[in-house]
C-alpha positions, 0 to 999 in steps of 0.5 A: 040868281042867274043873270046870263046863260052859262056860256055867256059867263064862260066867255066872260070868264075867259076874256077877263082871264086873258086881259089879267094875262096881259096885263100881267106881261105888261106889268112884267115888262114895266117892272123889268124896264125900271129894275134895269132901266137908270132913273135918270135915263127913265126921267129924260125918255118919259119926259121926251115922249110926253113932252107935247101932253104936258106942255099942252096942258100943265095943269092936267090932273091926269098928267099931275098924279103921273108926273107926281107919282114917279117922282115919288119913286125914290132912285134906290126905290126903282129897284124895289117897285121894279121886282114888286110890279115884275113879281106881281106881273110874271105871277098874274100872267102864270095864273092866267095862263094855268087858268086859260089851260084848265087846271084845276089847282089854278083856280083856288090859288088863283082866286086866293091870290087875286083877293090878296091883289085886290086887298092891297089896291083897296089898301091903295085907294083909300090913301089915293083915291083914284078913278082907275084904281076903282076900276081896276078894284071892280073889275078884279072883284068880278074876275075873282068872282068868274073864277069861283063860278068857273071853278064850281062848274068844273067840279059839278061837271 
């Protein structure tokens, strides 16, 4: 069933490819800065910049999940999620970027890997359910998606 003209599915594709990418540095960048960054000093710097957020509303749920999930994060488990959101960020952002450039083996591998990303934050979300987790969820599904359709048209064509 086709809802758009093909065209419309190419940009879709290549605007949800170049958000991935982004997301990927940022998630590289995020990693890298708790790998290297002392908890302690992460602590302090997140507290000192949302300062006003919190003390405004203290009982805000969105404040209340952050809060409570970095201090989940154990001081010797920093350099755990610090390489996990590094690797997932350098590996996405690569991906998009072989995608962005048209090559052929980027599509399967990425629609392989992608899938896998999606299966651990299904695997996420049901432990902690969360708005933005079904949303990144849904939208990873429909990249996923944009890609094997892209990736059929570059072979048909």
């Amino acid at each position: 069933m086709k809802l758009l003209p093909e065209k419309d599915y190419h940009e879709l594709f290549r605007i949800g490819i170049f958000v991935k990418a982004v997301d990927g540095i940022i998630e590289a960048a995020a990693g890298a800065f708790i790998y290297f960054v002392n908890y302690t000093a992460v602590n302090a710097t997140l507290f000192s910049v949302f300062r006003e957020e919190i003390t405004e509303n203290p009982r805000s749920q969105f404040w209340t999940y952050i809060i409570g999930e970095w201090h989940t994060l154990s001081i010797s488990g920093h350099y755990f999620w610090g390489l996990l959101f590094f690797a997932h960020g350098i590996i996405k952002f690569f991906l998009s970027l072989a995608l962005l450039k048209r090559q052929l083996w980027a599509y399967p591998a990425s629609a392989i890997i992608f899938t896998l990303f999606v299966g651990y934050e299904f695997y996420s979300f049901l432990y902690l359910p969360s708005l933005l987790l079904g949303i990144i969820i849904v939208f990873d599904i429909i990249v996923v998606g944009l890609i094997l359709r892209e990736y059929r048209h570059m072979k048909n064509s």
